[in-house]
C-alpha positions as CSV (number, residue, x, y, z in Angstrom):
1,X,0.0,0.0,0.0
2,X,1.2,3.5,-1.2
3,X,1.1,6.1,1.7
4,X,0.6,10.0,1.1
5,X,4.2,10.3,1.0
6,X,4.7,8.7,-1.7
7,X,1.7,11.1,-3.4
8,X,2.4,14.4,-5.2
9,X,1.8,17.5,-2.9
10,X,-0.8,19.6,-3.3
11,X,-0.8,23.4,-2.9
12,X,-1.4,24.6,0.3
13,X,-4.9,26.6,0.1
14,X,-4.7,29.4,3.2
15,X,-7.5,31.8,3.6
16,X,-6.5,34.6,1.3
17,X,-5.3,31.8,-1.1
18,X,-8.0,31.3,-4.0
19,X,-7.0,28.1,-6.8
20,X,-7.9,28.6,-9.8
21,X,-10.8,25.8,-11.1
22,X,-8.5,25.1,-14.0
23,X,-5.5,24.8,-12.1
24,X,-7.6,22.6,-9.6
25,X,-8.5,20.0,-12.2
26,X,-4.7,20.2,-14.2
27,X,-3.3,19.0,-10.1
28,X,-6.6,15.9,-10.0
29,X,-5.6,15.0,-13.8
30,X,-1.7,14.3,-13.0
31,X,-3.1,13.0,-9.4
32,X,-5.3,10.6,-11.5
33,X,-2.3,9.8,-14.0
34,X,0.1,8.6,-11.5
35,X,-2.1,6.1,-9.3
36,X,-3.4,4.3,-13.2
37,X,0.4,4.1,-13.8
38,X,1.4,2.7,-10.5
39,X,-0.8,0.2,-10.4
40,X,-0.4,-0.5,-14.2
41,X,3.3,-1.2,-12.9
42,X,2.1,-3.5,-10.2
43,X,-0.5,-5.4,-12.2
44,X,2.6,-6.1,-15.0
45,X,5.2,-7.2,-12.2
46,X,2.7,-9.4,-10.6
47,X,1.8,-11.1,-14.1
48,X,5.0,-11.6,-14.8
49,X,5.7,-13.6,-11.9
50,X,2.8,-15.6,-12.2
51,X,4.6,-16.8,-15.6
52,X,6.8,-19.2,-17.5
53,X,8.8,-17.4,-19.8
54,X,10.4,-18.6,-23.1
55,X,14.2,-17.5,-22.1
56,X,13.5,-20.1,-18.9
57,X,12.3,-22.7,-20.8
58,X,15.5,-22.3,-23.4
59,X,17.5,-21.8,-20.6
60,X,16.4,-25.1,-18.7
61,X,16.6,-27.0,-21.9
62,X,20.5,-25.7,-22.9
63,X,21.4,-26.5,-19.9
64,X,19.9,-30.3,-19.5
65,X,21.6,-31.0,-23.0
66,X,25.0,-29.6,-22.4
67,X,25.1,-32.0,-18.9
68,X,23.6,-35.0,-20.6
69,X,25.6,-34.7,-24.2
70,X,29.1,-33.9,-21.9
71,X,28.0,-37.3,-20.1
72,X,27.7,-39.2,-23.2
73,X,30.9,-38.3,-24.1
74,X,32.5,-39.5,-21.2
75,X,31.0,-42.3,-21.4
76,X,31.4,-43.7,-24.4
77,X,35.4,-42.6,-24.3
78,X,34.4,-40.2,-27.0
79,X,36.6,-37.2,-27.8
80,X,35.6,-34.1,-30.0
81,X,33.5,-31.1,-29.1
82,X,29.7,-30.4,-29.2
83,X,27.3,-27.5,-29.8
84,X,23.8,-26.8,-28.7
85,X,21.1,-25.1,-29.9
86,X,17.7,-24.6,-28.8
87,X,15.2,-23.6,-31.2
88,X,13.6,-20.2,-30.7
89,X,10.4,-20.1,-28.9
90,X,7.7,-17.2,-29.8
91,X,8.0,-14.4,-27.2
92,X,4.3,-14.2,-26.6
93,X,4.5,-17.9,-25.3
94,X,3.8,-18.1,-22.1
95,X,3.7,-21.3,-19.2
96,X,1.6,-20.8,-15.6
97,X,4.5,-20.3,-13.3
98,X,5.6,-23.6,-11.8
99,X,6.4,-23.0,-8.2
100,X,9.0,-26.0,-8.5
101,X,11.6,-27.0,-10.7
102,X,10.6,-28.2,-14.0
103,X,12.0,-31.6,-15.1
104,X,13.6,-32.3,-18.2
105,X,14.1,-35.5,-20.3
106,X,15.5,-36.9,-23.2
107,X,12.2,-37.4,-25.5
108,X,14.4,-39.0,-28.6
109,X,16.3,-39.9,-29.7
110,X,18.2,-42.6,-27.2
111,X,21.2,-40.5,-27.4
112,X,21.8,-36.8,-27.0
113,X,23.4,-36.7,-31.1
114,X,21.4,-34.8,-33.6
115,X,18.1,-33.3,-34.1
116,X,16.5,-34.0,-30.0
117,X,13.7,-33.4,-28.4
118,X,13.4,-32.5,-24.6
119,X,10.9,-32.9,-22.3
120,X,10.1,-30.1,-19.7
121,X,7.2,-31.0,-17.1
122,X,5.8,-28.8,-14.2
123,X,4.8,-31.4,-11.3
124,X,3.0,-28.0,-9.5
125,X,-0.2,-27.2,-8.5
126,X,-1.0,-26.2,-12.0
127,X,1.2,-28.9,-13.9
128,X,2.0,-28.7,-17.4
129,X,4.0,-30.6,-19.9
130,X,5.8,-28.9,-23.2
131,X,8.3,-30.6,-26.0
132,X,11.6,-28.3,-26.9
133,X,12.9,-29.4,-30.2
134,X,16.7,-28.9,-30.3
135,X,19.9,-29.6,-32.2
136,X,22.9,-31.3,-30.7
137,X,26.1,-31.1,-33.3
138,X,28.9,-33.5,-32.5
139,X,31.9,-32.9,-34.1
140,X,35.2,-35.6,-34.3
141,X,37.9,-36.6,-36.1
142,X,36.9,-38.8,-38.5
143,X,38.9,-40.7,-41.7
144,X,38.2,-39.0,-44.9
145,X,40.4,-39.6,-48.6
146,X,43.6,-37.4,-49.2
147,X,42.7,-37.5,-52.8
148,X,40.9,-39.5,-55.3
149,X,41.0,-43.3,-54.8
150,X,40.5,-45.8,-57.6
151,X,38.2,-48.7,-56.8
152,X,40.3,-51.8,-55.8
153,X,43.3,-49.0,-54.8
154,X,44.8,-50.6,-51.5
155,X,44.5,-47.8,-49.1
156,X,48.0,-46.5,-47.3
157,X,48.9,-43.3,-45.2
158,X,48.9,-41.2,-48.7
159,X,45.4,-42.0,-49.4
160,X,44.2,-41.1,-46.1
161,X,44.1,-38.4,-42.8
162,X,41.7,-37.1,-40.4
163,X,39.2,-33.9,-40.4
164,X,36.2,-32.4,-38.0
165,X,33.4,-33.4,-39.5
166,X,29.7,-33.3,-37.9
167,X,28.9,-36.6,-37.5
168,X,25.6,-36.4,-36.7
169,X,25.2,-35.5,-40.6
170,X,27.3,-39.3,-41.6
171,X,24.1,-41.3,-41.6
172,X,26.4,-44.3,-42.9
173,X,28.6,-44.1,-40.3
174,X,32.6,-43.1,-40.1
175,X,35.9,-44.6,-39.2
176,X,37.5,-42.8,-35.9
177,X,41.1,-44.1,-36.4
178,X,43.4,-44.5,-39.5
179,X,44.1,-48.1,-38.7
180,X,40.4,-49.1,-39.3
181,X,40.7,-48.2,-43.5
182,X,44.8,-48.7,-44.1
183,X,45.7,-52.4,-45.4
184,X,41.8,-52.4,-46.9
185,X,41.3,-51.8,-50.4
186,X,38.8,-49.8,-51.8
187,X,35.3,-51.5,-53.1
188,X,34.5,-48.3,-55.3
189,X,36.1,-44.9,-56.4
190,X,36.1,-42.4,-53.6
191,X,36.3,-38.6,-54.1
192,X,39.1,-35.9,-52.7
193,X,38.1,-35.2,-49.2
194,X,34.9,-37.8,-48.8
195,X,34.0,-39.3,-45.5
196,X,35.2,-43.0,-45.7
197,X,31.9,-45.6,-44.6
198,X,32.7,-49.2,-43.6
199,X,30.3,-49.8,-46.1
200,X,33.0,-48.2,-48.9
201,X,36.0,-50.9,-47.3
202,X,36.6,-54.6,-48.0
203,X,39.4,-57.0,-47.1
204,X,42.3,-57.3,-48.9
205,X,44.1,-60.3,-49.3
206,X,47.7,-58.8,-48.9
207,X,49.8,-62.4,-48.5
208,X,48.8,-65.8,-50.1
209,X,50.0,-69.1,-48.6
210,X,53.3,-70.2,-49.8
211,X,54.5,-66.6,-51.7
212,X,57.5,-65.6,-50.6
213,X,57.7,-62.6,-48.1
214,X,60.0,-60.5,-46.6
215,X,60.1,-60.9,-42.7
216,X,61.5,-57.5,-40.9
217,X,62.2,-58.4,-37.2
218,X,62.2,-55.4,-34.7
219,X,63.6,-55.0,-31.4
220,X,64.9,-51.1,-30.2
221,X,66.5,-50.0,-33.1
222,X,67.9,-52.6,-34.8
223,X,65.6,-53.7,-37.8
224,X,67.0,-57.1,-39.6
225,X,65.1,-58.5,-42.6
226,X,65.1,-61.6,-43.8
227,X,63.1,-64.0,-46.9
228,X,60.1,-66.0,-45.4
229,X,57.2,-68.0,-46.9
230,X,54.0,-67.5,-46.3
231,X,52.2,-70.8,-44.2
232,X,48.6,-69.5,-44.9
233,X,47.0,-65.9,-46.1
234,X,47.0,-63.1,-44.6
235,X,45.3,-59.3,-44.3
236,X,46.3,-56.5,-43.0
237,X,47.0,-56.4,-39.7
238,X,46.8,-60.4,-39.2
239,X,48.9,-62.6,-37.7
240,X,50.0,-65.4,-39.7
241,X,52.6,-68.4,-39.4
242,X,55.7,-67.6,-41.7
243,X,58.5,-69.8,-42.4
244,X,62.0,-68.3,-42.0
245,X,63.7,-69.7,-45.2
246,X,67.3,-68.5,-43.5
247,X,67.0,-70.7,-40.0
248,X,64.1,-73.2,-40.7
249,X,61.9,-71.9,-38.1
250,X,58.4,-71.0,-38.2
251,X,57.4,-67.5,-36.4
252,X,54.2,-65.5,-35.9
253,X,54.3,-62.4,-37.8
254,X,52.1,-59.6,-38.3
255,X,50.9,-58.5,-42.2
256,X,52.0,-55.2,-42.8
257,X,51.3,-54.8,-46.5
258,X,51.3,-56.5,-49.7
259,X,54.5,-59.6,-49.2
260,X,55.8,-58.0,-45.7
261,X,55.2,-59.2,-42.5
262,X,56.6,-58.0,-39.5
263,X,57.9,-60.3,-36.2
264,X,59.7,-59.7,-32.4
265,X,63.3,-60.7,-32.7
């Protein structure tokens, strides 16, 4: 409640003090003007707080996806970066104000990658329930071609590197590491700076049994290399038996490309 302090003064009237009629009703009009605006004020303040706002429901939902998406990550031993964004929410939009905190949920999909939706729900005296479509953009290093590959090319360090790319746009899926494409040979042509799929990889059959290979045996920095035949085939990265042709014996060896293998002295 206002009291008369708070009210404009009035002139004094004293008994050889006349007003003026007109200056009497000017002084009511401004008297008048200030008590509609004041409580104008009041009613606005008192609305306001009685509401859910779109900047608190964007700010709820940021926040929920930037804690559950940084969990993911950690979770799944994922490393790269990630942006939200919330979509934009018409200003004249607004919720009963819930007197607790709203809770928020993961809608879809099952993980926090792409195009989401979160759940926000009031579990007030005047409950309510509304769906904030968002967009979560991963982005990681992922294996994409150096330069053109031929189909049937086998793939090596000069064919391939990493780059960012969102993958929440690779629908076919991507290859994290270099080791998952080099040794495998290409099933089609790929283009200069494409995203490599599993689905564009197939096994190449580097060593055949009984070709001749060349063993290199490794041990601190001495590197000795020696002839060998091949006991069975072999791709990249396999282990195969390989007959030193030097000594007789038969080793383990690890394919390293097409008629190498590579063994511990």
């Amino acid at each position: 409640m206002y009291s008369a302090q708070h009210l404009p003064k009035l002139p004094q009237k004293h008994d050889n003090d006349v007003i003026p009629a007109v200056e009497r009703l000017s002084v009511s009009r401004r008297y008048v003007v200030i008590i509609l605006a004041t409580l104008y004020s009041l009613s606005t303040s008192s609305a306001t707080l009685a509401q859910t706002l779109p900047a608190h429901l964007i700010e709820v939902t940021q926040s929920f996806l930037e804690q559950i998406t940084a969990d993911y990550m950690q979770r799944s031993a994922i490393e790269g970066r990630y942006e939200v964004e919330v979509n934009r929410l018409d200003s004249r939009f607004h919720l009963t104000h819930c007197e607790v905190p709203a809770t928020a949920s993961l809608e879809n999909p099952a993980q926090p990658v792409g195009r989401v939706t979160v759940r926000l729900q009031c579990e007030g005296q005047k409950p309510w329930t509304i769906f904030m479509p968002a967009q979560v953009r991963l982005y990681r290093d992922v294996v994409v071609s150096r330069r053109t590959v031929q189909r049937q090319t086998l793939l090596t360090e000069t064919d391939l590197m990493l780059a960012e790319r969102e993958v929440g746009q690779l629908p076919q899926g991507y290859l994290s590491h270099l080791d998952q494409a080099l040794g495998s040979q290409a099933a089609r042509n790929i283009a200069e700076n494409q995203v490599i799929t599993p689905a564009m990889l197939q096994q190449a059959q580097l060593i055949r049994k009984g070709e001749q290979v060349i063993i290199t045996a490794r041990r601190a920095n001495i590197n000795v290399q020696m002839p060998g035949e091949a006991l069975s085939n072999g791709v990249y990265n396999q282990q195969i038996p390989v007959k030193n042709l030097g000594s007789g014996r038969v080793v383990k060896a690890r394919v390293i490309s097409q008629g190498h293998v590579e063994a511990g002295l």
